[in-house]
TITIVO-478075 format. One line per field, with one value per residue: residue number from 0; x, y, z of N, C-alpha, C in turn; residue in one letter. Coordinates in nm, 2 decimals. Atoms other than C-alpha are relative to their C-alpha. Example, Ala and Ser with C-alpha at 12.3 -4.5 7.8 and 13.67 -1.06 7.14 Angstrom:
BEGIN
i	0,1
nc1	0.09,-0.09
nc2	-0.12,-0.11
nc3	0.00,0.00
cac1	1.23,1.37
cac2	-0.45,-0.11
cac3	0.78,0.71
cc1	0.09,-0.08
cc2	0.12,0.11
cc3	0.00,0.08
aa	A,S
//
This chain:
BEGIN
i	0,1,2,3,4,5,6,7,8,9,10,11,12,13,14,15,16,17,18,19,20,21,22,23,24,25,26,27,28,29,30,31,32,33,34,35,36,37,38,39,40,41,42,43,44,45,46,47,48,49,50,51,52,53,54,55,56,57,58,59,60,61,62,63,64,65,66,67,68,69,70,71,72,73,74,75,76,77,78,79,80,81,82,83,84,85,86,87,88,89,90,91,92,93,94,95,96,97,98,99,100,101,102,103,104,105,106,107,108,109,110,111,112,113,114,115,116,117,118,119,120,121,122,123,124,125,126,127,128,129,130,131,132,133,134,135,136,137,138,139,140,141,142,143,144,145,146,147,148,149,150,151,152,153,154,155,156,157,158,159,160,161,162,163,164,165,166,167,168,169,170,171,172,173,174,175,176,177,178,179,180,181,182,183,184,185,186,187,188,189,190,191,192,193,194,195,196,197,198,199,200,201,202,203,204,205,206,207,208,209,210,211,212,213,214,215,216,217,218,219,220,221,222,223,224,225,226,227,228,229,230,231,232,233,234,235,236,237,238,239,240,241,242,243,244,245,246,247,248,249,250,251,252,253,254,255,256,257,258,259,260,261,262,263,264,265,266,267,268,269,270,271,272,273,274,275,276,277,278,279,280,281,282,283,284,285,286,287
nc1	-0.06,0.09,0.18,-0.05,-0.04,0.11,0.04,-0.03,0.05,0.15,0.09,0.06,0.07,-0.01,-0.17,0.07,0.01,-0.11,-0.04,0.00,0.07,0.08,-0.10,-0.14,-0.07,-0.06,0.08,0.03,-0.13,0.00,0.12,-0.04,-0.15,0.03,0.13,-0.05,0.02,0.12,0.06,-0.12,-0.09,0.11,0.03,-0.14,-0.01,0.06,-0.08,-0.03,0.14,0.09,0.00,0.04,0.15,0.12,-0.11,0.01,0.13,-0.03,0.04,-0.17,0.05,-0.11,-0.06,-0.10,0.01,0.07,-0.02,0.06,0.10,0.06,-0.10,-0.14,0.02,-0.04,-0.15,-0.10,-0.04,-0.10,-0.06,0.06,-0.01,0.13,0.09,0.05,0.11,-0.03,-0.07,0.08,0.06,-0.08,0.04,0.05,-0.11,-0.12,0.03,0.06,-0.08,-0.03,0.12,0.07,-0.16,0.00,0.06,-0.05,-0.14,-0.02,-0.14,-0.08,-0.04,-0.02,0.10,0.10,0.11,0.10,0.15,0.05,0.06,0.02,0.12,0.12,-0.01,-0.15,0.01,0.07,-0.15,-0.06,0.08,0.07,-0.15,-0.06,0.06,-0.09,-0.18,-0.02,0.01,-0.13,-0.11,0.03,0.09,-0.12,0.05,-0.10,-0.12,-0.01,0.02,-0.13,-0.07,-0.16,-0.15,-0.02,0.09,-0.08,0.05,-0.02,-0.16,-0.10,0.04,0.09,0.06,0.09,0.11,-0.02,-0.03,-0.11,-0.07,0.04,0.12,-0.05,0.02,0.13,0.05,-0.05,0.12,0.10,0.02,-0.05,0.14,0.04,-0.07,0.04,0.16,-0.04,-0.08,0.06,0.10,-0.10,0.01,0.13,0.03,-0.11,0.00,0.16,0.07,-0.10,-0.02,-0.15,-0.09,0.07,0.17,-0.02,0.00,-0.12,-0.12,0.07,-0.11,-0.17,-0.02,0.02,-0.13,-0.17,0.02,0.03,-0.16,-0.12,-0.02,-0.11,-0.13,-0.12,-0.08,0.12,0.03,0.13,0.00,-0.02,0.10,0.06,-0.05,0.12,0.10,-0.06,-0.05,0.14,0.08,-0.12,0.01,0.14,-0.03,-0.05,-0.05,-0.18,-0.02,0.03,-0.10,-0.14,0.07,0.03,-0.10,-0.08,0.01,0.01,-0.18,-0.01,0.08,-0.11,-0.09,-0.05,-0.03,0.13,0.02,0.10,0.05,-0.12,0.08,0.09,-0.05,-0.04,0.11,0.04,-0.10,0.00,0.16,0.00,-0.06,0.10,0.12,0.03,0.02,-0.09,0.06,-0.09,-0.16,-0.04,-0.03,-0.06,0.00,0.13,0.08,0.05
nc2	0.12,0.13,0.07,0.06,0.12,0.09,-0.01,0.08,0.13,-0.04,-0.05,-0.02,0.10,0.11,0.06,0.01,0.09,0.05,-0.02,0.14,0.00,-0.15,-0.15,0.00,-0.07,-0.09,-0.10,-0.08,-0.12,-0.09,-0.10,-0.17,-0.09,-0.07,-0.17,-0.13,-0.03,-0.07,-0.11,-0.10,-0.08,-0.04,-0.13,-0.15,-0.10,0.02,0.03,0.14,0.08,0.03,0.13,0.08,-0.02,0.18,0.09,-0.01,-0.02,0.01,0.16,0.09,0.07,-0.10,0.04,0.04,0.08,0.13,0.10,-0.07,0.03,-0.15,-0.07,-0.06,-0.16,-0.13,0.01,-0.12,0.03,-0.04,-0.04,-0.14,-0.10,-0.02,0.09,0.10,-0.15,-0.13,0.01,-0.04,-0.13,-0.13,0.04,-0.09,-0.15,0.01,0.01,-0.20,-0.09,0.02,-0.09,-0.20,-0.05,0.00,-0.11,-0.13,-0.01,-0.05,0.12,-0.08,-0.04,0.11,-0.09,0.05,-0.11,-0.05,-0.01,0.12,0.09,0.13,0.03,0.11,0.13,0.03,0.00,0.06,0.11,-0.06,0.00,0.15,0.07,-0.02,0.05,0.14,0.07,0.01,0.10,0.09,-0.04,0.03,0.13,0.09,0.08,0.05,0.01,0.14,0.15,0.09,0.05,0.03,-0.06,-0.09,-0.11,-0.12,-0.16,-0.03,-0.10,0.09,-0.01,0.16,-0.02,0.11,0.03,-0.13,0.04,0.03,-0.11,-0.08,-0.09,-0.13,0.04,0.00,-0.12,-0.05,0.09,-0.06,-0.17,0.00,0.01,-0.09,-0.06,-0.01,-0.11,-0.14,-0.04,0.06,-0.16,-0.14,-0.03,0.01,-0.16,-0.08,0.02,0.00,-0.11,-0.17,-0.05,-0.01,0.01,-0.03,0.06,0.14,0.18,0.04,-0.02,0.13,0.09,-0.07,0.05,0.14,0.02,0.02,0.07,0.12,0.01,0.01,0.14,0.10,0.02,-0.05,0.14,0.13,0.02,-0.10,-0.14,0.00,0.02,-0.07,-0.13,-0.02,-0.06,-0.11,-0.09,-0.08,-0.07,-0.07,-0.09,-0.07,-0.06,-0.13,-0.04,0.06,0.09,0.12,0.03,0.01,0.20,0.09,-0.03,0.05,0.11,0.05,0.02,0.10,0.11,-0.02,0.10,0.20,0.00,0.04,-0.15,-0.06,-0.04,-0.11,-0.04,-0.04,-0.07,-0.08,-0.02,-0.07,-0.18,-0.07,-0.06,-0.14,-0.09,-0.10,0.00,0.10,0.15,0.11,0.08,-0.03,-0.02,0.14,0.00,0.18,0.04,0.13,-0.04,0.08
nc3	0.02,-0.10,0.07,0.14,-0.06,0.01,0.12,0.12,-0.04,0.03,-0.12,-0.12,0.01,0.10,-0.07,-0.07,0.04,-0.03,-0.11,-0.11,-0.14,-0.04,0.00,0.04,-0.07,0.15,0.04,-0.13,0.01,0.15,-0.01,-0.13,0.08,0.10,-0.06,-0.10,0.08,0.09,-0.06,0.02,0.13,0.04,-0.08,0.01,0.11,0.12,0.11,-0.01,0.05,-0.17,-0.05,0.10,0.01,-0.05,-0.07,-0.12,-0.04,-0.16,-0.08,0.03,0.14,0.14,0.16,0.01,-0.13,-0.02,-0.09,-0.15,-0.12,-0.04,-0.12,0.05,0.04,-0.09,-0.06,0.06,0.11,-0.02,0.07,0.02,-0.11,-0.01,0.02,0.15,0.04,0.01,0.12,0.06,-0.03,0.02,0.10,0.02,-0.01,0.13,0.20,0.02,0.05,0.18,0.13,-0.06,0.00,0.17,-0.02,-0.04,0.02,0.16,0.06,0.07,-0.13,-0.08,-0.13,-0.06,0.04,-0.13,0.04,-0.01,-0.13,0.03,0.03,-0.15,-0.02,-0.03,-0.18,-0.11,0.03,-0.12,-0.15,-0.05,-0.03,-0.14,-0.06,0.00,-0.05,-0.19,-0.04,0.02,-0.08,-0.14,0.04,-0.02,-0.11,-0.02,0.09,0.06,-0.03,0.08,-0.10,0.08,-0.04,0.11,0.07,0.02,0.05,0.08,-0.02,-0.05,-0.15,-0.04,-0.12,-0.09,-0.06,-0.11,-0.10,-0.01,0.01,-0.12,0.04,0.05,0.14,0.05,0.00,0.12,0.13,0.01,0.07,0.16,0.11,-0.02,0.07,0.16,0.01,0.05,0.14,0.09,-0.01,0.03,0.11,0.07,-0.08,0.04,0.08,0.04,-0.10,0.01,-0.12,0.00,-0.16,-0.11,-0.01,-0.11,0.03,0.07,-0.15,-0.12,0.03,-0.02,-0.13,-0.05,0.00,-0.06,-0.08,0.02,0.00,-0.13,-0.04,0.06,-0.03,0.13,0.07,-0.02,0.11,0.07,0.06,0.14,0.14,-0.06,0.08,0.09,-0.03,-0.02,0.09,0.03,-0.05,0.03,0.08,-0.03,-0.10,0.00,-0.12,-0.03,-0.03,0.13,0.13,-0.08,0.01,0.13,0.10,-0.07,0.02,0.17,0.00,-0.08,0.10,0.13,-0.04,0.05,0.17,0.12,0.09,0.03,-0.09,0.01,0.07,-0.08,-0.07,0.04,0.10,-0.05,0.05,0.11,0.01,-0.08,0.05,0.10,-0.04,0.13,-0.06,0.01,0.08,0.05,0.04,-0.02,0.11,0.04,-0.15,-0.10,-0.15,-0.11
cac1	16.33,16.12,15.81,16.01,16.14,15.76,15.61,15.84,15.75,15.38,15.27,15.23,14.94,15.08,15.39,15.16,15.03,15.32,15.41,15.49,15.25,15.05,15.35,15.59,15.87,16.00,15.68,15.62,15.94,15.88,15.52,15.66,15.96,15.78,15.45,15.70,15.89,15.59,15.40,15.71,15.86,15.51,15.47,15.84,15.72,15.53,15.80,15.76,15.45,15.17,15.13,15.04,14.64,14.38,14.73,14.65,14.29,14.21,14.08,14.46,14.31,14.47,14.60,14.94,14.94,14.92,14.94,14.73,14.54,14.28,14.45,14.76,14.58,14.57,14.91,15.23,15.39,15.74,15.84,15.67,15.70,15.36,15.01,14.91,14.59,14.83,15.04,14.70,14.56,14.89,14.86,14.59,14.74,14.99,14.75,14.51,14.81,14.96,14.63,14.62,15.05,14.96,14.70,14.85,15.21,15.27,15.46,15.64,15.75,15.78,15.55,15.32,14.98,14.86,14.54,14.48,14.22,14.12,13.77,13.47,13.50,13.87,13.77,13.57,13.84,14.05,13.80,13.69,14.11,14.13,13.90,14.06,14.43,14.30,14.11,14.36,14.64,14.42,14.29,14.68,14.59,14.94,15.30,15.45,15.42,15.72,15.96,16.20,16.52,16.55,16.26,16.42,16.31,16.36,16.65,16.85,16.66,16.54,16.27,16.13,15.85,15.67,15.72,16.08,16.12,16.16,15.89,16.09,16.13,15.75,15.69,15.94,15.71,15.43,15.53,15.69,15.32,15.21,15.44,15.36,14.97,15.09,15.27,15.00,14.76,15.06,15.06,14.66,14.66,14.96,14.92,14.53,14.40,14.66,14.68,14.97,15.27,15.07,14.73,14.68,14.61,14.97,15.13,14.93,15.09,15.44,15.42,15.26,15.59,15.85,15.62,15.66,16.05,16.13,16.00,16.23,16.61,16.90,17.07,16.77,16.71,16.33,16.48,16.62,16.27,16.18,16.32,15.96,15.74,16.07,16.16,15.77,15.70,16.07,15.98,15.66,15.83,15.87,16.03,16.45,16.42,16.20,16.40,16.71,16.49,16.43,16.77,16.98,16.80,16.81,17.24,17.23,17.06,17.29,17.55,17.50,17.61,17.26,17.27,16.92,16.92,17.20,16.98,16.68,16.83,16.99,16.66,16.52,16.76,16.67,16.29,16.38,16.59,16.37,16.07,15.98,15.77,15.94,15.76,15.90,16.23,16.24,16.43,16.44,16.50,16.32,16.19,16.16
cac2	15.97,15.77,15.76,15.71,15.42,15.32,15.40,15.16,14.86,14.96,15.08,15.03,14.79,14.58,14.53,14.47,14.17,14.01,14.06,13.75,13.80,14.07,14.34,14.30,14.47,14.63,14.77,14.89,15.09,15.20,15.34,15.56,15.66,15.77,15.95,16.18,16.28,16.32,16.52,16.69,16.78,16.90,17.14,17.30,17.53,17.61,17.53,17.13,16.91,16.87,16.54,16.23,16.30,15.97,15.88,15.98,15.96,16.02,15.67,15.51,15.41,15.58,15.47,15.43,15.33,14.99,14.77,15.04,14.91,15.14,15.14,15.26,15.61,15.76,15.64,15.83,15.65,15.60,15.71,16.03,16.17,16.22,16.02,15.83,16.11,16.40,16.31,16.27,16.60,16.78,16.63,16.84,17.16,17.09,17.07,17.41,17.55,17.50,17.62,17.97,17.98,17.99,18.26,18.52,18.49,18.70,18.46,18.79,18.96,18.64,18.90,18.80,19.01,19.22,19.23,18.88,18.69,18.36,18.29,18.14,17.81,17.83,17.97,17.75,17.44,17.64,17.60,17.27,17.13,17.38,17.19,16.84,16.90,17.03,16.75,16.53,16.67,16.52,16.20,16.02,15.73,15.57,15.63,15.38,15.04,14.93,14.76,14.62,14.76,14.82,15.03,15.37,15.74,15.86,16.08,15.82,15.81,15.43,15.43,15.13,14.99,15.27,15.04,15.02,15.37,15.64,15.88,16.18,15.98,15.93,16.30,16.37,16.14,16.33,16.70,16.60,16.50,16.79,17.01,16.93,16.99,17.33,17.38,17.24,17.55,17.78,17.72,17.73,18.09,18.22,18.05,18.02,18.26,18.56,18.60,18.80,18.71,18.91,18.74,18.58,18.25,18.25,18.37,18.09,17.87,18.03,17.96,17.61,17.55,17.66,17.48,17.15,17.24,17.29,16.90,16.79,16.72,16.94,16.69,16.40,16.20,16.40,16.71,16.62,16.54,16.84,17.10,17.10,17.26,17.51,17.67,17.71,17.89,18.01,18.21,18.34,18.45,18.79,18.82,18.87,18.61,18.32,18.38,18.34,17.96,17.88,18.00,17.83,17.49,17.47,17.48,17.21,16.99,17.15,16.98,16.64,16.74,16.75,17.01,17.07,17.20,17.43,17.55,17.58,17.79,18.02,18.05,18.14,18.45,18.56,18.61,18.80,19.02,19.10,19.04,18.84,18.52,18.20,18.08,18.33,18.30,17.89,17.74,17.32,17.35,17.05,17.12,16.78
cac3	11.10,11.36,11.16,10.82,11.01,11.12,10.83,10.63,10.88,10.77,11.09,11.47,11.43,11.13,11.35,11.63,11.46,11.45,11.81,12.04,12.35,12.48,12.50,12.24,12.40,12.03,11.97,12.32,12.30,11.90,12.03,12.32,12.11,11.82,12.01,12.22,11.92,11.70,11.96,12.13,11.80,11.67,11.99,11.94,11.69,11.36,11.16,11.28,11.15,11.33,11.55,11.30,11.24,11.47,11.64,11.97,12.13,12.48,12.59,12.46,12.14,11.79,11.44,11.59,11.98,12.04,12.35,12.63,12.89,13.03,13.32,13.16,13.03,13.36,13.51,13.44,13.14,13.21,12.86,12.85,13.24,13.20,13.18,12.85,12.85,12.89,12.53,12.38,12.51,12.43,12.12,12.05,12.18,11.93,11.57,11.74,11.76,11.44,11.29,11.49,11.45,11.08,11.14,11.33,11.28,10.91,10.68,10.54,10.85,11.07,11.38,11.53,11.43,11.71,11.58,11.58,11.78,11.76,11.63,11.88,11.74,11.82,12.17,12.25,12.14,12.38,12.66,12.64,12.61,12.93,13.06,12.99,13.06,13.45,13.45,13.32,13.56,13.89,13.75,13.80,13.99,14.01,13.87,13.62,13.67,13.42,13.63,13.34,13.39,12.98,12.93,12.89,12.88,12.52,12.65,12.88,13.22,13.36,13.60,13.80,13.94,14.13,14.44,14.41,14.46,14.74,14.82,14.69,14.36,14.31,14.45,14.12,13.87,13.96,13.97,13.59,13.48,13.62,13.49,13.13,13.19,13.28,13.02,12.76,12.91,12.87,12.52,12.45,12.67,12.46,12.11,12.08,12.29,12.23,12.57,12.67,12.97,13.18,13.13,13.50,13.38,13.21,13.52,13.74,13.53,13.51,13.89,13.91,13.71,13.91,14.18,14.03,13.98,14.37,14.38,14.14,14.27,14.07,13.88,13.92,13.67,13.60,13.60,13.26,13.11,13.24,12.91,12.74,13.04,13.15,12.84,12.76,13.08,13.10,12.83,12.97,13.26,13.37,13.70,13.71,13.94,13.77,13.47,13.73,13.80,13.46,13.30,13.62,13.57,13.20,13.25,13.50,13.26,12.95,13.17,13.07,12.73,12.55,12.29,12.22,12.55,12.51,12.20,12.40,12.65,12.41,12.23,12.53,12.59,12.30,12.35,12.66,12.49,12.22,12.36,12.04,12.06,12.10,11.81,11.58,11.63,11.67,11.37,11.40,11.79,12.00,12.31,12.45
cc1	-0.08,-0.09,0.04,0.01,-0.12,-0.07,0.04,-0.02,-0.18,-0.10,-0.02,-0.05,0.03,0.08,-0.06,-0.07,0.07,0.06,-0.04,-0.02,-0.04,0.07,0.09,0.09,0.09,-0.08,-0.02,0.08,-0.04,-0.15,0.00,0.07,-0.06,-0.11,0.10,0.08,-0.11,-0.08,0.09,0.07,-0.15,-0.03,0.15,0.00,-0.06,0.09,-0.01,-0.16,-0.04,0.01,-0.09,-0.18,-0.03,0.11,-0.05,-0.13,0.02,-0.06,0.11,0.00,0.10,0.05,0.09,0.06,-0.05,0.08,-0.08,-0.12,-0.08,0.03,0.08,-0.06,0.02,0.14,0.11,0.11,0.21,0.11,0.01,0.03,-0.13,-0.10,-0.03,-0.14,0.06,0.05,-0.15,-0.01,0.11,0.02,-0.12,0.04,0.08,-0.09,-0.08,0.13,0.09,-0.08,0.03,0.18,-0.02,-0.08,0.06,0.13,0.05,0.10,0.12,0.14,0.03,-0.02,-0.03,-0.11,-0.07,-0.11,-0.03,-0.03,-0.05,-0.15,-0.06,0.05,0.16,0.01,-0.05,0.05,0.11,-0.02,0.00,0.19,0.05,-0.05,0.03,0.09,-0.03,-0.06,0.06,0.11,-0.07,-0.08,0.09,-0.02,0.12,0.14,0.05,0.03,0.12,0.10,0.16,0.05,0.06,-0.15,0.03,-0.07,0.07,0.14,0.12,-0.09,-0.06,-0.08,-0.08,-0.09,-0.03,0.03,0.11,0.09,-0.01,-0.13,0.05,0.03,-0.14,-0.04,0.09,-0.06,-0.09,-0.03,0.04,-0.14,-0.09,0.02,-0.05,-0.14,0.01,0.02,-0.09,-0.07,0.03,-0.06,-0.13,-0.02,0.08,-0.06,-0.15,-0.06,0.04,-0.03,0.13,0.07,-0.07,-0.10,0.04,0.00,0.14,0.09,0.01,0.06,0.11,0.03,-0.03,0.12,0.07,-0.07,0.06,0.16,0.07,-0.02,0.07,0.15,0.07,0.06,-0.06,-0.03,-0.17,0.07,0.06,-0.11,-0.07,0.01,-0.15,-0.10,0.13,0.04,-0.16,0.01,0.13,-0.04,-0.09,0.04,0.05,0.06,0.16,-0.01,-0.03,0.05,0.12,-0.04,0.03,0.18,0.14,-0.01,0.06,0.21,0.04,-0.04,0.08,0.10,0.08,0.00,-0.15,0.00,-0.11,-0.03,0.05,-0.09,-0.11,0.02,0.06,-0.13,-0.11,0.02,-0.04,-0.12,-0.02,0.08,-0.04,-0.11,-0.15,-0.11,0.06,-0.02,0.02,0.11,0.07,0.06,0.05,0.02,-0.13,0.05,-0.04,0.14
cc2	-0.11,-0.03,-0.01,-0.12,-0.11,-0.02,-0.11,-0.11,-0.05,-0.03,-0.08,-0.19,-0.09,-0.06,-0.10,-0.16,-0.15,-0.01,-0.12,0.00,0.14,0.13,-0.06,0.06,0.10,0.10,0.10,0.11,0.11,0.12,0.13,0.07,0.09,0.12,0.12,0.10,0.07,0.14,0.15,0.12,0.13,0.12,0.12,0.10,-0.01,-0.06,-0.16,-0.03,-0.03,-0.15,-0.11,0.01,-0.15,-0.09,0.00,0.04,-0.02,-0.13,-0.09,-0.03,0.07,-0.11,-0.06,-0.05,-0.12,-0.06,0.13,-0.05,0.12,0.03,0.07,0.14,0.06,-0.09,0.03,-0.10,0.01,0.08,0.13,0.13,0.04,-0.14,-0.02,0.11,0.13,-0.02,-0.04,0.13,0.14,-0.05,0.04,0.17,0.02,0.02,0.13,0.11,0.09,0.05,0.16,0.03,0.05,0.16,0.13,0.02,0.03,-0.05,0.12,0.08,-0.11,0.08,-0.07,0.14,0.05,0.00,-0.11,-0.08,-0.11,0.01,-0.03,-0.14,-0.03,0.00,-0.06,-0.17,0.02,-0.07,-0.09,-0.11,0.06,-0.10,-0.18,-0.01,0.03,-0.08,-0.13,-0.02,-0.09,-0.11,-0.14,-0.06,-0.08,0.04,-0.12,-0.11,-0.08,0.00,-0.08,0.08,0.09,0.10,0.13,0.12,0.01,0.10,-0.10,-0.06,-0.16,0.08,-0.17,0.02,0.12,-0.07,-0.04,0.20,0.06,0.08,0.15,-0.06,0.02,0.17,0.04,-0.02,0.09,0.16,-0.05,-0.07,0.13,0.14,0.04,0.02,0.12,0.03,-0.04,0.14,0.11,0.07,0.03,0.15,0.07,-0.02,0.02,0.10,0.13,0.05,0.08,-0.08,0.02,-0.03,-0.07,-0.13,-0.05,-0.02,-0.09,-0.12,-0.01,-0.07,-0.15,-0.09,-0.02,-0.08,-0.15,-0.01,-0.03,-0.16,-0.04,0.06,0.04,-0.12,-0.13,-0.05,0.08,0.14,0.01,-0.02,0.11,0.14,0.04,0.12,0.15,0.07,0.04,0.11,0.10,0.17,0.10,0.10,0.14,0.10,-0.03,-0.12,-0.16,-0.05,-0.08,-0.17,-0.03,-0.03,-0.13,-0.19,-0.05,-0.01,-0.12,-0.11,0.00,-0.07,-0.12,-0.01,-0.02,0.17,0.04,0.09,0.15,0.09,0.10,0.15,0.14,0.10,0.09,0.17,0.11,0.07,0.10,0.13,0.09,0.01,-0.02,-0.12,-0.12,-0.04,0.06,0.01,-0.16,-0.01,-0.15,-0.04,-0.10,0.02,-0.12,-0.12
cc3	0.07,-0.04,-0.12,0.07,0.01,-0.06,-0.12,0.06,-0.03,0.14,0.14,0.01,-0.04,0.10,0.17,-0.01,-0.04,0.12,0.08,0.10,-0.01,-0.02,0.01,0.05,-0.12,0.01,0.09,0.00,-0.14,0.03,0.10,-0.08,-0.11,0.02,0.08,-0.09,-0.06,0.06,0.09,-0.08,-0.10,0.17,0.03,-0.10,-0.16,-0.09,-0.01,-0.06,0.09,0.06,-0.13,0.05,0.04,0.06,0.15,0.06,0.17,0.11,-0.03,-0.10,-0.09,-0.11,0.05,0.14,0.01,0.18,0.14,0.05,0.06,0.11,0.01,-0.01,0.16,0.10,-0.07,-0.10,0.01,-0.14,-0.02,0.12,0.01,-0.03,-0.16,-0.05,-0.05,-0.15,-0.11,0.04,-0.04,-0.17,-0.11,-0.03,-0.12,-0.17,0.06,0.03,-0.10,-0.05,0.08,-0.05,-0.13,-0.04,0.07,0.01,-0.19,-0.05,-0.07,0.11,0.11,0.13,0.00,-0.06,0.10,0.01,0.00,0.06,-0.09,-0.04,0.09,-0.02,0.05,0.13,0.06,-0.07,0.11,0.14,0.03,0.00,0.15,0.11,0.05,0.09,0.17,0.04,0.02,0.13,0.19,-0.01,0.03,0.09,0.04,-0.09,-0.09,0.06,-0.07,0.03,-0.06,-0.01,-0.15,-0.04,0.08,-0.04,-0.16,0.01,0.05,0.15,0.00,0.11,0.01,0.03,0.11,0.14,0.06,0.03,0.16,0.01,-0.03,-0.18,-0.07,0.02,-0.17,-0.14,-0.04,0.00,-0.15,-0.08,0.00,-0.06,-0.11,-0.04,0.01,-0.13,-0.13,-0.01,-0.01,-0.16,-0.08,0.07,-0.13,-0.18,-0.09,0.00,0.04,0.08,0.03,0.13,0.08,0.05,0.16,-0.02,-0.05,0.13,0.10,-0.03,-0.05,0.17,0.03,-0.07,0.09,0.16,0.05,0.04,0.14,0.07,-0.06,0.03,-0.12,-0.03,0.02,-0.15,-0.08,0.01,-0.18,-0.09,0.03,-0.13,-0.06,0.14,0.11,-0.10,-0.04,0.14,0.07,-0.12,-0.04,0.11,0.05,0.13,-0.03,0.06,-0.01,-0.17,0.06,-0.01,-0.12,-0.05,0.13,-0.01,-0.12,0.01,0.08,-0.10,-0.14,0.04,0.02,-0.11,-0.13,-0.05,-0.01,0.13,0.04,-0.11,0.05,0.08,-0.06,-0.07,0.12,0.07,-0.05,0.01,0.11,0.01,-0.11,0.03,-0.08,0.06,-0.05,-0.15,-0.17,-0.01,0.01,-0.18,0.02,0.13,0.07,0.13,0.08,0.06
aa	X,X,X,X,X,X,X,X,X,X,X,X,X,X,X,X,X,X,X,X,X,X,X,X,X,X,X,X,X,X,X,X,X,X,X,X,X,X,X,X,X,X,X,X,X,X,X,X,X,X,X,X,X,X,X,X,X,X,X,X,X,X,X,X,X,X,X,X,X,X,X,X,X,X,X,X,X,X,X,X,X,X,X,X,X,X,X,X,X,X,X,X,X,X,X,X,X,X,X,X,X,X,X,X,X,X,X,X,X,X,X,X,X,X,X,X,X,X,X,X,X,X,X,X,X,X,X,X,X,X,X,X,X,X,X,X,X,X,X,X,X,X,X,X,X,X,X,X,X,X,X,X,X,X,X,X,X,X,X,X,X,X,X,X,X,X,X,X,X,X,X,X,X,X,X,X,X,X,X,X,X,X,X,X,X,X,X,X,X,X,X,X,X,X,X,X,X,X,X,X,X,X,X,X,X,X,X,X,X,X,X,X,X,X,X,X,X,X,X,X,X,X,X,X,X,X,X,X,X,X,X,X,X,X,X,X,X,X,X,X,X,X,X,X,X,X,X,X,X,X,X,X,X,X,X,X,X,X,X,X,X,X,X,X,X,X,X,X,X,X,X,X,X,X,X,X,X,X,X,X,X,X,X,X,X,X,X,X
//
């Protein structure tokens, strides 16, 4: 619906051109709203469309982002929880994964193909995005800067000026950009790179998860933007007790009546019961 919507204004830029000073405050909103969606909704699963193709480039640029400063790319984006780099870079993650989901997941059986490895040019697409998102993840030179009171997380959450905050608020900014770099390399270990659970690299960042988690405050407003990098690595996880983390957060968060999250949570259940991959058994569930 959000890119029907921008699609029928004919686009971003057109709208863009129209805009009354440097940062329209419409568009501004329409352009976070619709990249976290698009790229979000596009890493919950083969069944979603990939992120809109030349939208998202890693210098801020793209078809359908408008108003970024190059300042902006490496500071944490109050819409996203993460940096203006990381939603390009997972933005990626999201179309090589879509290509390999297509590949090794049997459209008849809806398995996974045990036999199925990724190609070189795939592994080494892999390598060089590994190489990004950890460089990405330690490049965040400030938290957001957007200090009007209506610019709103996509879920409900405000956040102020980083100077209006505590320093347990900003430590919560910046594990939740962190986080979701994790969670980008989860899914290029798991989905690309038919790594299993046990691979270390998965596990390294199974843990750098629940790391990020014991900075963010139960019931805080970032623990709520937090469902995208705990049910990925939720679902990686293979300790009773990291499940116990993942599964105990994701309820706290179900608590402020958000269904997808209730979803989520169930979905995740499910993969440690069968011991399925998420990605087979998703069915329209969003993960962000």
């Amino acid at each position: 619906i959000a890119r029907q919507m921008i699609v029928a204004k004919g686009g971003l830029h057109h709208l863009a051109q129209k805009a009354d000073g440097a940062r329209d405050k419409a568009i501004f909103f329409l352009s976070r709203w619709f990249a976290y969606l698009d790229v979000l909704g596009s890493l919950s699963g083969s069944k979603q469309d990939q992120p809109l193709y030349g939208a998202y480039l890693e210098d801020g640029g793209g078809l359908w982002l408008v108003n970024r400063s190059d300042e902006e790319i490496y500071q944490i984006d109050c819409f996203f929880g993460f940096s203006g780099r990381c939603i390009a870079l997972l933005a990626q993650v999201a179309e090589l994964a879509g290509q390999c989901d297509r590949q090794r997941i049997d459209p008849i059986t809806n398995q996974v193909k045990s036999s199925w490895r990724p190609s070189e040019a795939r592994k080494n697409q892999a390598a060089d995005l590994q190489k990004r998102l950890k460089a990405s993840v330690t490049t965040v030179f400030r938290g957001c800067m957007h200090s009007d009171p209506s610019s709103l997380h996509p879920q409900h959450n405000q956040m102020e000026g980083e100077e209006g905050k505590s320093e347990q608020d900003v430590a919560e900014i910046y594990a939740t950009n962190e986080a979701y770099h994790w969670a980008g390399l989860i899914h290029l270990s798991r989905r690309v790179l038919a790594q299993s659970p046990d691979n270390p690299e998965v596990r390294e960042n199974v843990q750098k998860i629940l790391g990020s988690l014991e900075k963010v405050r139960r019931g805080s407003t970032a623990e709520s933007c937090l469902l995208f990098p705990m049910f990925t690595a939720g679902c990686e996880a293979q300790g009773e007790k990291d499940r116990e983390v993942f599964m105990e957060r994701l309820r706290g968060i179900e608590g402020w009546g958000l269904q997808h999250v209730r979803r989520a949570r169930k979905l995740m259940q499910e993969v440690w019961d069968s011991g399925r991959a998420w990605e087979t058994l998703v069915n329209g569930e969003f993960f962000g």
